[in-house]
C-alpha positions as CSV (number, residue, x, y, z in Angstrom):
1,X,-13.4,-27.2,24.2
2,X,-14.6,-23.6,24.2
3,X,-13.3,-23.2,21.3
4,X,-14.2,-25.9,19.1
5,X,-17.8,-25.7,20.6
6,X,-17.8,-21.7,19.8
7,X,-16.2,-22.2,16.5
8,X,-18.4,-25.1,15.0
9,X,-21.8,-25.1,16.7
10,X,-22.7,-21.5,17.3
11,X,-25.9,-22.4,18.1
12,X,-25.3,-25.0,20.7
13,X,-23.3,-22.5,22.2
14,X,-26.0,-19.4,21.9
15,X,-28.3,-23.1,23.6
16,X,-25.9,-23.6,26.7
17,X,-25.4,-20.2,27.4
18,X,-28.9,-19.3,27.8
19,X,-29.7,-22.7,29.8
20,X,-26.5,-23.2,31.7
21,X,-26.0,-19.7,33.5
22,X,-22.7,-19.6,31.5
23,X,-21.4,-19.1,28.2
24,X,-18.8,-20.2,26.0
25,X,-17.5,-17.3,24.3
26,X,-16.0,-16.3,27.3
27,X,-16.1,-19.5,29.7
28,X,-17.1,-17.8,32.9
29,X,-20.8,-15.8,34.0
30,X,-22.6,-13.4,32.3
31,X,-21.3,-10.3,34.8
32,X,-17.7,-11.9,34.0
33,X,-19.1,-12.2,30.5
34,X,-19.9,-8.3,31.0
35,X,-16.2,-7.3,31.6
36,X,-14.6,-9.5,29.0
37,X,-16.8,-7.4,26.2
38,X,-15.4,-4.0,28.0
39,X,-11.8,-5.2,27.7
40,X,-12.5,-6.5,23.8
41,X,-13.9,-3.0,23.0
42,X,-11.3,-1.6,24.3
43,X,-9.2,-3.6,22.1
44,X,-11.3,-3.0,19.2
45,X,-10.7,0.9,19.8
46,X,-6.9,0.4,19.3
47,X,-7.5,-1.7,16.7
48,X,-9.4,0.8,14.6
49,X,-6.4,3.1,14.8
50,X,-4.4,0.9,12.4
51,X,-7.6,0.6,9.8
52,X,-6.5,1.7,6.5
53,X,-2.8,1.5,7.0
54,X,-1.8,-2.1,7.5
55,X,-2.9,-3.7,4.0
56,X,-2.4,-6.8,3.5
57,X,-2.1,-7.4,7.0
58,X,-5.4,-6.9,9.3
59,X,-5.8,-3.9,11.7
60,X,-5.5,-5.6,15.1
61,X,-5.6,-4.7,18.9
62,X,-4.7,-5.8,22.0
63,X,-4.7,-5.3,25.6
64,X,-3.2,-7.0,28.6
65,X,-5.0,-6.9,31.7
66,X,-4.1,-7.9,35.1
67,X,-5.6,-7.6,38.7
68,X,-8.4,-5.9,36.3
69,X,-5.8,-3.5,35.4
70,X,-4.8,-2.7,31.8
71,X,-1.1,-2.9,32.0
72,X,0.2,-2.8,28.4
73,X,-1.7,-1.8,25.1
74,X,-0.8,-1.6,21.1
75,X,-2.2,-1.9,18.0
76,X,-0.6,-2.9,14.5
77,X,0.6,0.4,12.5
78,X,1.4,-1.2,9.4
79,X,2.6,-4.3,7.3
80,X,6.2,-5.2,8.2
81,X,6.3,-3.9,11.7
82,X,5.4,-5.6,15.2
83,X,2.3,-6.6,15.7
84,X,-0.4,-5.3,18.1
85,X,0.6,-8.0,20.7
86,X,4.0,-7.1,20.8
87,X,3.2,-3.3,21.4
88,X,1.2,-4.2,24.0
89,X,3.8,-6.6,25.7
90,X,6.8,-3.9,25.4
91,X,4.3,-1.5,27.4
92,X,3.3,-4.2,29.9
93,X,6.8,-5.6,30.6
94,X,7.0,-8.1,33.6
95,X,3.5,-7.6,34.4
96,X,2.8,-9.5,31.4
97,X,3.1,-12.6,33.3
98,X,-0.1,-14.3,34.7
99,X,-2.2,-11.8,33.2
100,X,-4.8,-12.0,30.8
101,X,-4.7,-11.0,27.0
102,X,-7.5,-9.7,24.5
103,X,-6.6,-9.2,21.4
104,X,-9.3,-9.2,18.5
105,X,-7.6,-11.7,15.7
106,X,-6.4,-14.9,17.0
107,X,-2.9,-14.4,17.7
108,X,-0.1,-15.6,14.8
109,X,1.4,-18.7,14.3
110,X,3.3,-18.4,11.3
111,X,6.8,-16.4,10.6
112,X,6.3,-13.9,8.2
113,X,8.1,-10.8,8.2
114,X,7.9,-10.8,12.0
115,X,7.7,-13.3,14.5
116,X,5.1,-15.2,15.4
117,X,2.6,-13.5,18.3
118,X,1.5,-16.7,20.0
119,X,5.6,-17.6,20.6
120,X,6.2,-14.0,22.1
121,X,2.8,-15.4,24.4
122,X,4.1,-17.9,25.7
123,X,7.4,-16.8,26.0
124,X,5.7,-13.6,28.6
125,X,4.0,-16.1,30.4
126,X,0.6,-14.9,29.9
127,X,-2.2,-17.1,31.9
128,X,-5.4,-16.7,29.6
129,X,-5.7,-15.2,25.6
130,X,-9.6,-13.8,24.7
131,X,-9.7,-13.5,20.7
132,X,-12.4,-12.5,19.2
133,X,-12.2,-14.3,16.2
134,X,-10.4,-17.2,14.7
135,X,-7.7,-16.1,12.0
136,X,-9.9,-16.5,8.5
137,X,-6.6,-17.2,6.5
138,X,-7.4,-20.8,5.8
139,X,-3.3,-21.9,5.9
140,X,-3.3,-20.7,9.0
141,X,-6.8,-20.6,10.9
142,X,-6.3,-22.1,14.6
143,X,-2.9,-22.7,14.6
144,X,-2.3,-20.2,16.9
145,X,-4.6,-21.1,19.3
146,X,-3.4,-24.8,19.0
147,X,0.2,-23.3,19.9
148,X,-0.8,-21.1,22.9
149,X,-3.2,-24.5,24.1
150,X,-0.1,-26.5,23.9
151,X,1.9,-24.6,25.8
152,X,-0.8,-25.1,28.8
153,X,-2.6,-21.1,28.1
154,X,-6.2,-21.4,28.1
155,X,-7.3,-19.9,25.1
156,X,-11.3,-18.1,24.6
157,X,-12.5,-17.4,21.2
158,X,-15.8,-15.4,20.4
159,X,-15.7,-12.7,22.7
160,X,-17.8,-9.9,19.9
161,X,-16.7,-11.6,17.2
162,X,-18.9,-9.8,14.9
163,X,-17.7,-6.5,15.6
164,X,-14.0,-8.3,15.2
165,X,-14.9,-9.7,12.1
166,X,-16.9,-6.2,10.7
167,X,-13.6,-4.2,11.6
168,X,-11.3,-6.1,8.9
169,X,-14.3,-7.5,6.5
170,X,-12.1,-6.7,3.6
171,X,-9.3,-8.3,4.4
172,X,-11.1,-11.9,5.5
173,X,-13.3,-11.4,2.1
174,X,-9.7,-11.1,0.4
175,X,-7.9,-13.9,2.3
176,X,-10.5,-16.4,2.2
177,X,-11.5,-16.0,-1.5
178,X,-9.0,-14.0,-3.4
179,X,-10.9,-11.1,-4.2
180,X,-11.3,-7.5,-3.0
181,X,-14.3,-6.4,-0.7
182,X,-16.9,-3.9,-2.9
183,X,-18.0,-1.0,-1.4
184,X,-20.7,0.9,-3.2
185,X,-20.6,4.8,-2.5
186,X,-23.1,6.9,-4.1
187,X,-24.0,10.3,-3.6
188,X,-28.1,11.1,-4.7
189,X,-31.0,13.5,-4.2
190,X,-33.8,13.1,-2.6
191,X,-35.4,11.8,-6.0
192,X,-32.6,9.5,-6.3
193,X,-30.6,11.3,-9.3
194,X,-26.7,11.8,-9.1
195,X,-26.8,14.5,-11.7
196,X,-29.2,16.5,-13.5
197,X,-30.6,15.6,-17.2
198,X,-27.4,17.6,-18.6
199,X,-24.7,15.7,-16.3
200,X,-23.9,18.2,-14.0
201,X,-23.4,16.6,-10.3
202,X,-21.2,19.1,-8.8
203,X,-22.0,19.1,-5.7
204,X,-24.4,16.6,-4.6
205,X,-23.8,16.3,-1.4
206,X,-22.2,18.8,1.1
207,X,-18.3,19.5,2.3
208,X,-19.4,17.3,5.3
209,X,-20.3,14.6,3.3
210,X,-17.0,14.8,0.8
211,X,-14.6,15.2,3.5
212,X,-15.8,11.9,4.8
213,X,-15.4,10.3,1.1
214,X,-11.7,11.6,1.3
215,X,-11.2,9.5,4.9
216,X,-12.7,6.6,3.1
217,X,-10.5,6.8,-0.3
218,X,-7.5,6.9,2.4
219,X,-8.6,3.5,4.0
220,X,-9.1,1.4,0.5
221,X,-6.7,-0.3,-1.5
222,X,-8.3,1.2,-4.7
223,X,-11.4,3.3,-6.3
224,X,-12.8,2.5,-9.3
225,X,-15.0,4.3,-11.9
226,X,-16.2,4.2,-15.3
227,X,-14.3,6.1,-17.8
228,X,-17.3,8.4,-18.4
229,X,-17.3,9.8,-14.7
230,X,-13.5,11.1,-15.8
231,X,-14.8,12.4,-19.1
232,X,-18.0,14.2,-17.2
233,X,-16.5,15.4,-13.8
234,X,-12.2,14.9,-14.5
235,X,-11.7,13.8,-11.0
236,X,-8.6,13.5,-9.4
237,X,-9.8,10.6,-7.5
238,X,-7.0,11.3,-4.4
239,X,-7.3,11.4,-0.4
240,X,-6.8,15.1,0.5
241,X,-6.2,14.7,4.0
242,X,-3.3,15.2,5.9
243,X,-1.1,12.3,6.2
244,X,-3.3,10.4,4.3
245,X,-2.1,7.5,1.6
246,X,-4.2,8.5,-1.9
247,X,-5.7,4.5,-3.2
248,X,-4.6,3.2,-7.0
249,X,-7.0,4.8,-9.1
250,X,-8.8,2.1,-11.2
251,X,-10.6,3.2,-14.8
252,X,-12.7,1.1,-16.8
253,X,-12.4,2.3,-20.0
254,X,-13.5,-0.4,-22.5
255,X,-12.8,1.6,-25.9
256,X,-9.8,3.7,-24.5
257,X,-11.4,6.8,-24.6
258,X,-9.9,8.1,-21.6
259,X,-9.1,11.8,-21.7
260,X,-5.5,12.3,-22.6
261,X,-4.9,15.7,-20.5
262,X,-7.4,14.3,-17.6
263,X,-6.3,15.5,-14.1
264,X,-5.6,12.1,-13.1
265,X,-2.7,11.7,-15.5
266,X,-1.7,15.2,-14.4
267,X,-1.8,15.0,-10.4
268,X,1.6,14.7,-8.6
269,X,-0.1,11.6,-6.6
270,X,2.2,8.9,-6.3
271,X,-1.2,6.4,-6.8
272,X,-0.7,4.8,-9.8
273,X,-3.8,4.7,-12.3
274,X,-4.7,1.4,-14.2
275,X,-7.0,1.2,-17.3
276,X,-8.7,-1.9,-17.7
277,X,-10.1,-2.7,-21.3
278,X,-10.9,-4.8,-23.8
279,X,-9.4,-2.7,-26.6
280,X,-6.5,-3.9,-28.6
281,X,-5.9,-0.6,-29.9
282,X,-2.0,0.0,-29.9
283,X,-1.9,3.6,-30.9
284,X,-4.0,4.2,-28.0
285,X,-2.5,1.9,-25.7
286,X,0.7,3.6,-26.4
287,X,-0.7,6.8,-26.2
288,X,-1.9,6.2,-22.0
289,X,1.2,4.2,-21.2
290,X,3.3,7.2,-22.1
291,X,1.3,9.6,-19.8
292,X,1.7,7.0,-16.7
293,X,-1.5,4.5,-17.0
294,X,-1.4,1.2,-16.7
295,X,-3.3,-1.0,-19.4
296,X,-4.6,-4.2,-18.2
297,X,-6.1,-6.1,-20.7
298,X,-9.6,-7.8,-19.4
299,X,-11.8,-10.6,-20.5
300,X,-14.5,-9.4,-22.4
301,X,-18.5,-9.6,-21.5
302,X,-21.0,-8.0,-23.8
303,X,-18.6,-6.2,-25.6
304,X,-17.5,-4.6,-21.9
305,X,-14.7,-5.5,-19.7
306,X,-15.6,-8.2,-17.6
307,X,-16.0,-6.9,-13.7
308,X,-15.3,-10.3,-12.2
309,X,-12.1,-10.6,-14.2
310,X,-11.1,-7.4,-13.2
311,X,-12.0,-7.5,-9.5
312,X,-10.2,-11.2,-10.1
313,X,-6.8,-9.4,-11.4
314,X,-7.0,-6.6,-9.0
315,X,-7.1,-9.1,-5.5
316,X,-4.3,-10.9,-7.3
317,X,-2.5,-7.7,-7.1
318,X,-3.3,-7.5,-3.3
319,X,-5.8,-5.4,-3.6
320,X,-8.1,-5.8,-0.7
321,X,-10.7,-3.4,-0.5
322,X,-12.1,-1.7,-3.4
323,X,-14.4,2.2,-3.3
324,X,-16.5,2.0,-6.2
325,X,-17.6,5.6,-7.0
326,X,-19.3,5.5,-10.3
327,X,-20.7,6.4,-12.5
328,X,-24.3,4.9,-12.9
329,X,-23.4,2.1,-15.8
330,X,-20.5,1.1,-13.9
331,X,-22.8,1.0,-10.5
332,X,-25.6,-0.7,-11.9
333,X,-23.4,-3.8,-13.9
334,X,-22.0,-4.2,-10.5
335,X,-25.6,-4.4,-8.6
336,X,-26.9,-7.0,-11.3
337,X,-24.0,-9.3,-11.1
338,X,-24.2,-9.3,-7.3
339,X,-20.7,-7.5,-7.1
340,X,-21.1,-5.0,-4.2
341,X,-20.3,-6.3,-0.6
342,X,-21.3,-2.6,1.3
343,X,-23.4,0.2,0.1
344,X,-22.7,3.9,1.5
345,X,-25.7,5.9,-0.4
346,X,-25.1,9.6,0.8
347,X,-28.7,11.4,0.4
348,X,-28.5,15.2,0.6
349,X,-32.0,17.7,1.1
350,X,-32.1,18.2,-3.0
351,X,-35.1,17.5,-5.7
352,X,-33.5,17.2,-9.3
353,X,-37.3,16.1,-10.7
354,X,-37.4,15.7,-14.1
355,X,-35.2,13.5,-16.3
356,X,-32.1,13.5,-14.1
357,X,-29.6,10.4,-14.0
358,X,-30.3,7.6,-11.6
359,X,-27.2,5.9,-10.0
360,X,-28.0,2.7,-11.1
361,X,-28.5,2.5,-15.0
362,X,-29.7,-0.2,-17.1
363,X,-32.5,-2.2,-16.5
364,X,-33.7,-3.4,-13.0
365,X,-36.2,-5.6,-11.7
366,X,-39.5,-6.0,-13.3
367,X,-41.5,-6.7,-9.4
368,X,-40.9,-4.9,-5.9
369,X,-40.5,-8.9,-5.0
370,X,-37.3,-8.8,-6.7
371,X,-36.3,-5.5,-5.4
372,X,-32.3,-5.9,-4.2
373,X,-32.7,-5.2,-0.4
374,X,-30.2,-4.3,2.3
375,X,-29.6,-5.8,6.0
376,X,-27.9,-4.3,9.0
377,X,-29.3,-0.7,8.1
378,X,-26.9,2.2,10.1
379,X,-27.5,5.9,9.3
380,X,-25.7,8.7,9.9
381,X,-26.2,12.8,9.7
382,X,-23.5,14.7,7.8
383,X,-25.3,18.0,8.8
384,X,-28.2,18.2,6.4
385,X,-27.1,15.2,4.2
386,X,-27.9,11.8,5.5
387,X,-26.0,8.5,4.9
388,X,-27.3,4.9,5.0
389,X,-24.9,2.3,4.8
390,X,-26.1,-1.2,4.7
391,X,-24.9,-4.7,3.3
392,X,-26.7,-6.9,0.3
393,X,-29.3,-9.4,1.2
394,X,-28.2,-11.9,-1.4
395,X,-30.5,-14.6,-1.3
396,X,-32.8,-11.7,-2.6
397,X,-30.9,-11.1,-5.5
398,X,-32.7,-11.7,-8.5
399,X,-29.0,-12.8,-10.5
């Protein structure tokens, strides 16, 4: 009941909580209420020690308390090895039994390349399971709940679900519609230009502020630019952190004019770069393909590649989540055709003035009506540079 109430009729839930002294997302008082959060945080904190290094699979974590006592903790490290409930079982032993579990994704029901969570549940004995959200993977959604309810476990689903949900958004954007989660990173003055009048936009922002855009590359699946921010700046487009995975480096390059001694053929990364095009050029084709690039042909749009067919072939690849990083024709396509899920705009304490580069080219809206705004606003200090990171209001979308 809690959970078909909390999963279907949010509001009637938000309705008896506030009238009944009780509330559904975790079945008991508000103090209780109170305590279930702080053992779901808790959760959440493993959890955000897998992020970046279980694609496909979501980062997960769990905790298994008893007596009000964490006994056993874990999180998932990555695809292909146990899961975060099993981690935390191992560490909790026979204290598993009768005790209560959080765990931020509803716990797995299907055999994959490990067993399934909810069996190795039951099979500990466990007395009550708090998810925080519902597994999004349509094939699958509830069925581990509907196990673990079967077997006579109360289950509780809700419990900061929206911090559950904000920790893997890419992967339920990827599972539930097939195609990687956007996120927009931009690095500007104060005058909003990413380069001067001449192209020169090294450096923006400060060592602070690039570090962080290494930790980020190491988290996605993929970045992606336009073919004139490797002419312009020759990136290398990597993660230089220790121990951290560099993401497939994505190039749309709809003539081929990708430089043929650019750093990113050149690099001993083992990240593969693609090339998506329209061109049917085979000399040049041949040309890329022998210094390591993949070509991946695209469906045209204005003479362009189009982005939806690309970010189409690139989540049928598996890729999840996506770091778009320029330049300002590639940004601004992707704004007017609604692309971008998450925008990380990094301002640093510069004035360019004058006819510097914007980040978004092309034309924009002709009213401040029409304006593309963003929702749940967070900023942070990197130093002197300052980063707002926000999410698309769509309906306000004027495409």
């Amino acid at each position: 009941m809690f959970f078909e109430v909390n999963r279907f009729y949010p509001q009637l839930s938000a309705f008896i909580c506030g009238y009944k002294g009780f509330c559904l997302d975790s079945g008991v008082s508000p103090n209780m209420s109170e305590l279930h959060e702080k053992f779901m945080r808790r959760a959440l904190a493993q959890a955000r020690k897998g992020v970046g290094k279980t694609s496909p699979n979501p980062a997960v974590g769990c905790l298994i308390v008893r007596d009000g006592q964490i006994v056993g903790e874990g999180w998932h490290r990555k695809a292909g090895t146990p899961h975060a409930e099993v981690h935390a079982l191992a560490m909790a032993g026979e204290k598993a039994a009768g005790a209560d579990v959080y765990v931020t994704l509803e716990p797995c029901s299907h055999h994959g390349r490990t067993p399934p969570c909810a069996e190795a549940l039951i099979g500990a004995n466990v007395a009550r399971v708090f998810a925080g959200m519902v597994d999004p993977n349509p094939k699958v959604s509830g069925g581990g709940v509907r196990i673990l309810e079967e077997a006579g476990i109360q289950v509780v689903v809700g419990i900061l679900e929206r911090e559950c949900r904000a920790l893997n958004e890419a992967f339920v954007k990827h599972v539930t519609t097939g195609l990687p989660f956007v996120i927009l990173k931009s690095a500007l003055t104060l005058d909003g230009k990413i380069a001067t009048a001449m192209g020169d936009s090294k450096w923006v922002t400060n060592d602070k502020s690039r570090g962080y855009v290494h930790k980020l590359r190491a988290m996605v699946d993929a970045v992606l630019v336009g073919v004139g921010t490797v002419a312009a700046d020759d990136p290398q487009l990597t993660a230089r952190i220790p121990g951290g995975k560099d993401p497939l480096r994505v190039v749309v390059d709809s003539g081929l004019r990708f430089p043929r001694n650019a750093q990113m053929l050149r690099s001993q990364s083992p990240a593969g770069t693609l090339v998506a095009t329209v061109s049917r050029d085979g000399t040049a084709i041949h040309e890329l393909a022998s210094l390591g690039a993949e070509i991946l042909p695209c469906r045209e749009r204005d003479g362009r590649v189009d982005l939806r067919d690309l970010l189409a072939q690139l989540g049928a690849r598996g890729i999840q989540s996506l770091l778009l990083e320029g330049g300002g024709v590639l940004a601004g396509e992707a704004l007017r055709q609604g692309l971008v899920d998450k925008f990380l705009l990094f301002f640093a304490p510069k004035l360019v003035g004058g006819e510097g580069i914007a980040p978004f080219a092309g034309p924009g809206v002709a009213r401040m009506a029409d304006a593309f705004r963003l929702r749940d606003i967070t900023v942070t200090r990197f130093d002197d540079d300052i980063l707002v990171e926000g999410y698309p209001e769509r309906a306000c979308s004027p495409v």
